[in-house]
PDB file with SEQRES, HELIX, SHEET and CRYST1 records, atoms N, CA, C and O in Angstrom:
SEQRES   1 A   45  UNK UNK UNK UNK UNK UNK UNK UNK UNK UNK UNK UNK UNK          
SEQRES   2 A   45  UNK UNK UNK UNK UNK UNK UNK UNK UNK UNK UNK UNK UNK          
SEQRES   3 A   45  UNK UNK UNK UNK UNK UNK UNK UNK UNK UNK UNK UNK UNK          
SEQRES   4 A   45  UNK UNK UNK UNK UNK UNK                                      
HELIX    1 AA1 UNK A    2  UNK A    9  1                                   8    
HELIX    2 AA2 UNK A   11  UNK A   42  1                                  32    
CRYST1    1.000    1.000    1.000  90.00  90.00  90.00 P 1           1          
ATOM      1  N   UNK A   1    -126.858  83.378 158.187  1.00  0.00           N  
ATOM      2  CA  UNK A   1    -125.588  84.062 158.490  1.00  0.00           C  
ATOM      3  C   UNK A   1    -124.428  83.096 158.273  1.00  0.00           C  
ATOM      4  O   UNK A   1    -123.432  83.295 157.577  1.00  0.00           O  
ATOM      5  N   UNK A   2    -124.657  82.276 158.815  1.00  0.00           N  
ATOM      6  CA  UNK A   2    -123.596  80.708 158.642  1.00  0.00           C  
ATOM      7  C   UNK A   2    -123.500  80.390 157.210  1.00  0.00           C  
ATOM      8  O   UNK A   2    -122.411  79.859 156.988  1.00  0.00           O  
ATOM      9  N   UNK A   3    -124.274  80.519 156.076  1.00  0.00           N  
ATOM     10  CA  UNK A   3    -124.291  80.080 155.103  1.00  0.00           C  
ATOM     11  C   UNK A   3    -123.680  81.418 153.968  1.00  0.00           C  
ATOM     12  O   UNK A   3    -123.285  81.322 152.806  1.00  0.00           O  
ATOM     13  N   UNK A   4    -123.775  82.324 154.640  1.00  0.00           N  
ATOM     14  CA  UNK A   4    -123.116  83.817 154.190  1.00  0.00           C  
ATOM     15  C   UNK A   4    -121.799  83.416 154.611  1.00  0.00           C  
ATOM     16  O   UNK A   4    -121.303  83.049 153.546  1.00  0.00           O  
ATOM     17  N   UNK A   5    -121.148  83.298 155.274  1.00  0.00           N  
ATOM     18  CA  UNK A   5    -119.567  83.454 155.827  1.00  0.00           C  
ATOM     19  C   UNK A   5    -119.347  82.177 155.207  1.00  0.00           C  
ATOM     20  O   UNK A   5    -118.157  82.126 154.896  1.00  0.00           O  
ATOM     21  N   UNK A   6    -120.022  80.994 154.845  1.00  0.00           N  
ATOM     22  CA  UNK A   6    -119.294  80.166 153.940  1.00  0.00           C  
ATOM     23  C   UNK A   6    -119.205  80.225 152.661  1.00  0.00           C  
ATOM     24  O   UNK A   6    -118.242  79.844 151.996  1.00  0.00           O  
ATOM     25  N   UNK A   7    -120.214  80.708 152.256  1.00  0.00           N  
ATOM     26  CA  UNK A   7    -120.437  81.541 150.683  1.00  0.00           C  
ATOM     27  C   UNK A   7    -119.351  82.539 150.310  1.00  0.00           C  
ATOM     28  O   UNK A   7    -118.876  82.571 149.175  1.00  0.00           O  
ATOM     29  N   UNK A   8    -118.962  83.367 151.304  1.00  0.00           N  
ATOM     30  CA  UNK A   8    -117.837  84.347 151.298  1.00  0.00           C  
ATOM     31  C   UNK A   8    -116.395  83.427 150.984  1.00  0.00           C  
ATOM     32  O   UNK A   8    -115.614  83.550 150.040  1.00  0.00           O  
ATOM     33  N   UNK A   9    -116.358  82.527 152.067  1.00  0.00           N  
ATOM     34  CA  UNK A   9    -115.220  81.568 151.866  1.00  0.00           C  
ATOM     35  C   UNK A   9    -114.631  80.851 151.063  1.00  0.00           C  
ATOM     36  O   UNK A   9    -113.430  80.610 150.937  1.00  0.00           O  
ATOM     37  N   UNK A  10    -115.949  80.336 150.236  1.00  0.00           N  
ATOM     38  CA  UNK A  10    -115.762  79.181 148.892  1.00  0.00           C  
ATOM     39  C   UNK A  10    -115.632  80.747 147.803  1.00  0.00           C  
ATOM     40  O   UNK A  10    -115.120  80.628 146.690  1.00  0.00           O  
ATOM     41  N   UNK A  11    -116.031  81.814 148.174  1.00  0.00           N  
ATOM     42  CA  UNK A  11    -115.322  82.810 146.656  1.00  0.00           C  
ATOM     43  C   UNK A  11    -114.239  83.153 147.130  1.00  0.00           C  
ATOM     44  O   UNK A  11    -113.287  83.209 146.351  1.00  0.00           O  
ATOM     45  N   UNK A  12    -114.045  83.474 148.476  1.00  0.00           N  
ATOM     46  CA  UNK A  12    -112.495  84.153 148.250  1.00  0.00           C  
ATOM     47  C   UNK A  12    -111.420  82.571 148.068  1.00  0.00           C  
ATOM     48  O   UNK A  12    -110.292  82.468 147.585  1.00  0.00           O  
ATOM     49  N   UNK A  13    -112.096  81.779 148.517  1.00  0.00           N  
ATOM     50  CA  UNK A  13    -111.459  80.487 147.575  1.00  0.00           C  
ATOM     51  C   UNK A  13    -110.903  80.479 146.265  1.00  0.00           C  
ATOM     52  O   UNK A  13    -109.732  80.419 145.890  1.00  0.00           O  
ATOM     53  N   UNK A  14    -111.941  80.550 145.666  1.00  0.00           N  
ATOM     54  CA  UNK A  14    -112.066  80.524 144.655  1.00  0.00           C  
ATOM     55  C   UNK A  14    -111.104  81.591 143.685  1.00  0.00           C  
ATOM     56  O   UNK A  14    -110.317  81.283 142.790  1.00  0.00           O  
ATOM     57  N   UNK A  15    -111.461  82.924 144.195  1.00  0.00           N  
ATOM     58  CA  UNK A  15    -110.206  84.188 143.794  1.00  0.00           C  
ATOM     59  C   UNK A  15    -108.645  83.540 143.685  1.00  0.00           C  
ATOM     60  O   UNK A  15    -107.799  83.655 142.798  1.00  0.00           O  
ATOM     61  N   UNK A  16    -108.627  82.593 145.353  1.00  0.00           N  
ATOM     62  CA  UNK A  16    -107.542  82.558 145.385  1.00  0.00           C  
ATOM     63  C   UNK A  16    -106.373  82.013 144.291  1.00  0.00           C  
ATOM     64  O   UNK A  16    -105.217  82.364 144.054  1.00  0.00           O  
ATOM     65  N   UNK A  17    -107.785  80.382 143.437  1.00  0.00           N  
ATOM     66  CA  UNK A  17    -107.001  79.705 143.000  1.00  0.00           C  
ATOM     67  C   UNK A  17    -106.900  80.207 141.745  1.00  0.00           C  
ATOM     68  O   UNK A  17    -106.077  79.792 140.929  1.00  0.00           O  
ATOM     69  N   UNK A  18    -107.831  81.238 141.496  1.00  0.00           N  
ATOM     70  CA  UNK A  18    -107.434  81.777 140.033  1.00  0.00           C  
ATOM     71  C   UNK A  18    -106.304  82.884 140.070  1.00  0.00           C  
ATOM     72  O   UNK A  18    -105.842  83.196 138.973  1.00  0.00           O  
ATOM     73  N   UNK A  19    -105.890  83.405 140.991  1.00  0.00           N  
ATOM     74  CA  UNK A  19    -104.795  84.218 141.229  1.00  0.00           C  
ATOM     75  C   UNK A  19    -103.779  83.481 141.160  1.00  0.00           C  
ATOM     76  O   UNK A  19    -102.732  83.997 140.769  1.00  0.00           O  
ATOM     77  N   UNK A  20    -103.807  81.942 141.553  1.00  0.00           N  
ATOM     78  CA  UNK A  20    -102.122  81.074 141.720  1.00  0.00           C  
ATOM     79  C   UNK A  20    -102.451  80.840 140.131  1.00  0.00           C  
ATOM     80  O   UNK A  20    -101.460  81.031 139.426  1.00  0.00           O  
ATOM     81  N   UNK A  21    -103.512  80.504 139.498  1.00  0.00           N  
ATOM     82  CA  UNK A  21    -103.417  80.014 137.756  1.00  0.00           C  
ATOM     83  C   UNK A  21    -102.838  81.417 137.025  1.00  0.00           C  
ATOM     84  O   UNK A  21    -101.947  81.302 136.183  1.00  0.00           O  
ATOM     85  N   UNK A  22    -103.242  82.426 137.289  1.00  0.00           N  
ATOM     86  CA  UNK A  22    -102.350  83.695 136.690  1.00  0.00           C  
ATOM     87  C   UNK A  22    -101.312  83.849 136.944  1.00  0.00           C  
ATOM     88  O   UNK A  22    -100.538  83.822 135.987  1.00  0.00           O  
ATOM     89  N   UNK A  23    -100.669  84.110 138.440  1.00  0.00           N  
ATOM     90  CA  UNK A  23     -99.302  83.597 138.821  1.00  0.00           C  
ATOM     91  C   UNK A  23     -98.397  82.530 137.789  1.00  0.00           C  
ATOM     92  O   UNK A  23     -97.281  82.754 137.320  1.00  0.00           O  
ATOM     93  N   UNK A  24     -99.272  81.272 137.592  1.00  0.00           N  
ATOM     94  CA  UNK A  24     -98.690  80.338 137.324  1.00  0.00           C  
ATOM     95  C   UNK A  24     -98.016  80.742 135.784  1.00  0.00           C  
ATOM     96  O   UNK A  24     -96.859  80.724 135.365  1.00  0.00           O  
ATOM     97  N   UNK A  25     -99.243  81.089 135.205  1.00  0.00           N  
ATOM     98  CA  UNK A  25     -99.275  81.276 133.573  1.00  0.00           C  
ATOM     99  C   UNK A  25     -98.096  82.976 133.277  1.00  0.00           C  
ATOM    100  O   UNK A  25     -97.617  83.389 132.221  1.00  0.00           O  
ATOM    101  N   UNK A  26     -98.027  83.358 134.211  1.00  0.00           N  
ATOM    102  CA  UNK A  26     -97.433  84.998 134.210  1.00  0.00           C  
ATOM    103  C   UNK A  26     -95.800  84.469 134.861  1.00  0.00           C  
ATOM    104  O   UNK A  26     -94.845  85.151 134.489  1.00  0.00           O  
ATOM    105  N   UNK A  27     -95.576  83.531 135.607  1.00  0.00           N  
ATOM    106  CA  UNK A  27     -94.233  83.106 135.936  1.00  0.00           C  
ATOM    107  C   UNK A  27     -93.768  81.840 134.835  1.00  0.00           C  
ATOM    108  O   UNK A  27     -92.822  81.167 135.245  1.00  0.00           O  
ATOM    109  N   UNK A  28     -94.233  81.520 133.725  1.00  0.00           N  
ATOM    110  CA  UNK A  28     -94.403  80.172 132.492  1.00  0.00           C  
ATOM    111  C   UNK A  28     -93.829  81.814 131.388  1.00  0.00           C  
ATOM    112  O   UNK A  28     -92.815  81.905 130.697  1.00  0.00           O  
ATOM    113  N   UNK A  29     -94.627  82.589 131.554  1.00  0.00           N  
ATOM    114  CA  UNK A  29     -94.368  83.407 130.505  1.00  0.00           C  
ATOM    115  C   UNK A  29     -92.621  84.020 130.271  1.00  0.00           C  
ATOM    116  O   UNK A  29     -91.885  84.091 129.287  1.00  0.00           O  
ATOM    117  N   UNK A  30     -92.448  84.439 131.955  1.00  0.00           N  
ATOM    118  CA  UNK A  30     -91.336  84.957 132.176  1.00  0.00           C  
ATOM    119  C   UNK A  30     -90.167  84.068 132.106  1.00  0.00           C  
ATOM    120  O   UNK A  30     -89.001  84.462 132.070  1.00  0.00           O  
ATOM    121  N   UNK A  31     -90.604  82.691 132.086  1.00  0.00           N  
ATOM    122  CA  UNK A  31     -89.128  82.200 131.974  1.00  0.00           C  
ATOM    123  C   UNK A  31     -89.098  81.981 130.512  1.00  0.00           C  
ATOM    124  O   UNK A  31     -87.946  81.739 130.151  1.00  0.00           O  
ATOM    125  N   UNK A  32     -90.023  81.979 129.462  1.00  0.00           N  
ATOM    126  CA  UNK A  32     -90.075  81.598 128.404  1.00  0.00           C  
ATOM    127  C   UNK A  32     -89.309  82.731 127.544  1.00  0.00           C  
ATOM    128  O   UNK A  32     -88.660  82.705 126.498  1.00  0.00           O  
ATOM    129  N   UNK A  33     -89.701  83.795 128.513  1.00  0.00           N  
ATOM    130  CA  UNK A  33     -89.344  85.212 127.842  1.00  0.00           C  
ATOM    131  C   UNK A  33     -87.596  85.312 127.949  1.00  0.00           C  
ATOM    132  O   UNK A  33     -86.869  85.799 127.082  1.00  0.00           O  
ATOM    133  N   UNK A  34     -87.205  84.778 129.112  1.00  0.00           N  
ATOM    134  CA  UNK A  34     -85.838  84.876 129.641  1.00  0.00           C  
ATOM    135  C   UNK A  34     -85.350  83.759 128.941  1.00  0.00           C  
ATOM    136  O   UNK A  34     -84.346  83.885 128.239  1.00  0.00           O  
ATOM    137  N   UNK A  35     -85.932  82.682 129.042  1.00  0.00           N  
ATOM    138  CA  UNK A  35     -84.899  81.890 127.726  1.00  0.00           C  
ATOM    139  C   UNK A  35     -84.922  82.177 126.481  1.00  0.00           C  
ATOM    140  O   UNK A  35     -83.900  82.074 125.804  1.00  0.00           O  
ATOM    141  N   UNK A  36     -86.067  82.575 125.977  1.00  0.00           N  
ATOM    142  CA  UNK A  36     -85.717  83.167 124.191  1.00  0.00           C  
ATOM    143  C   UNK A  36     -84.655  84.080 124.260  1.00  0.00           C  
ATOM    144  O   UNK A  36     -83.952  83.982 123.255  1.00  0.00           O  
ATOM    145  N   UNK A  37     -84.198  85.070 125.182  1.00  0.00           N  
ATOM    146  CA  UNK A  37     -83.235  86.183 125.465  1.00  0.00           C  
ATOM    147  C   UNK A  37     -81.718  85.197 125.222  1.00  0.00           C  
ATOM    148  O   UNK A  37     -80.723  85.232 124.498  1.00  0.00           O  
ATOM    149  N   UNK A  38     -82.227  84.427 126.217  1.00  0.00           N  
ATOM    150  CA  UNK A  38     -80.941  83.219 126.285  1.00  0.00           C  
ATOM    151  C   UNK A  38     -80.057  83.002 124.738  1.00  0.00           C  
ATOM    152  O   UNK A  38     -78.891  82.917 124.351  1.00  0.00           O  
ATOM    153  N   UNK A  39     -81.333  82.979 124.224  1.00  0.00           N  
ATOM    154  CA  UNK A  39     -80.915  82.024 123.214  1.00  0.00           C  
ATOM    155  C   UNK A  39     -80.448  82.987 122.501  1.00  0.00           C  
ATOM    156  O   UNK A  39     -79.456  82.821 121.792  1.00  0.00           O  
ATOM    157  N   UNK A  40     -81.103  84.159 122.582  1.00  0.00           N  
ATOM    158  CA  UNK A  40     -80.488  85.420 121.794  1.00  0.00           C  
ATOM    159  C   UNK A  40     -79.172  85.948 121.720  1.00  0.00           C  
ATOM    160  O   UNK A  40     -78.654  86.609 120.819  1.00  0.00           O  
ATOM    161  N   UNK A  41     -78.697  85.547 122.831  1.00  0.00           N  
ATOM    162  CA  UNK A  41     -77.368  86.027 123.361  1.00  0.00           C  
ATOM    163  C   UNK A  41     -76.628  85.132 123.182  1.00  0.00           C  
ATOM    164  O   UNK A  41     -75.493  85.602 123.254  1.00  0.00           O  
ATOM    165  N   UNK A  42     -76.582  83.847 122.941  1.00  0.00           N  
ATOM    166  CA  UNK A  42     -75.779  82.411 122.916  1.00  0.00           C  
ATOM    167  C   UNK A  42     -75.526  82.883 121.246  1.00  0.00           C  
ATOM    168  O   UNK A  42     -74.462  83.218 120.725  1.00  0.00           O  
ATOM    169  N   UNK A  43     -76.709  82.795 120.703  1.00  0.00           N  
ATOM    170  CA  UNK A  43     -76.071  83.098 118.721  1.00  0.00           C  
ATOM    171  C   UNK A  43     -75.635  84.565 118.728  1.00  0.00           C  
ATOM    172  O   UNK A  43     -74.859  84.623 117.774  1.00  0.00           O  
ATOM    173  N   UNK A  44     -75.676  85.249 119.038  1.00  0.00           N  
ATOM    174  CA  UNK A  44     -74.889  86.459 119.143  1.00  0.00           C  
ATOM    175  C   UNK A  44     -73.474  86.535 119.020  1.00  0.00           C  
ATOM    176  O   UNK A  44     -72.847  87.278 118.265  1.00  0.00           O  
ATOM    177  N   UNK A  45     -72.900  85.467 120.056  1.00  0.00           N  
ATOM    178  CA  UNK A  45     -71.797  85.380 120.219  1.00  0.00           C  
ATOM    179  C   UNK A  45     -71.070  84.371 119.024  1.00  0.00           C  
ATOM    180  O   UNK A  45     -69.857  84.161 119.049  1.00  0.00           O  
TER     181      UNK A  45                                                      
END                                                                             
């Protein structure tokens, strides 16, 4: 039972840190996305 509730622990661990690496890679995207815009609008003018 003890070795079940730590087994549970080290995956929802585990979920967790792949949820902050998607986060990470999905908030990298958005600023990349918002500065190409940037730049779009700077030669525009």
């Amino acid at each position: 039972r003890h070795g079940a509730s730590k087994k549970a622990i080290t995956r929802a661990f585990d979920d967790d840190v792949e949820f902050q690496e998607r986060m990470a890679e999905h908030i990298q995207y958005m600023v990349e996305t918002i500065a190409h815009h940037q730049v779009d609008i700077d030669s525009e003018v």
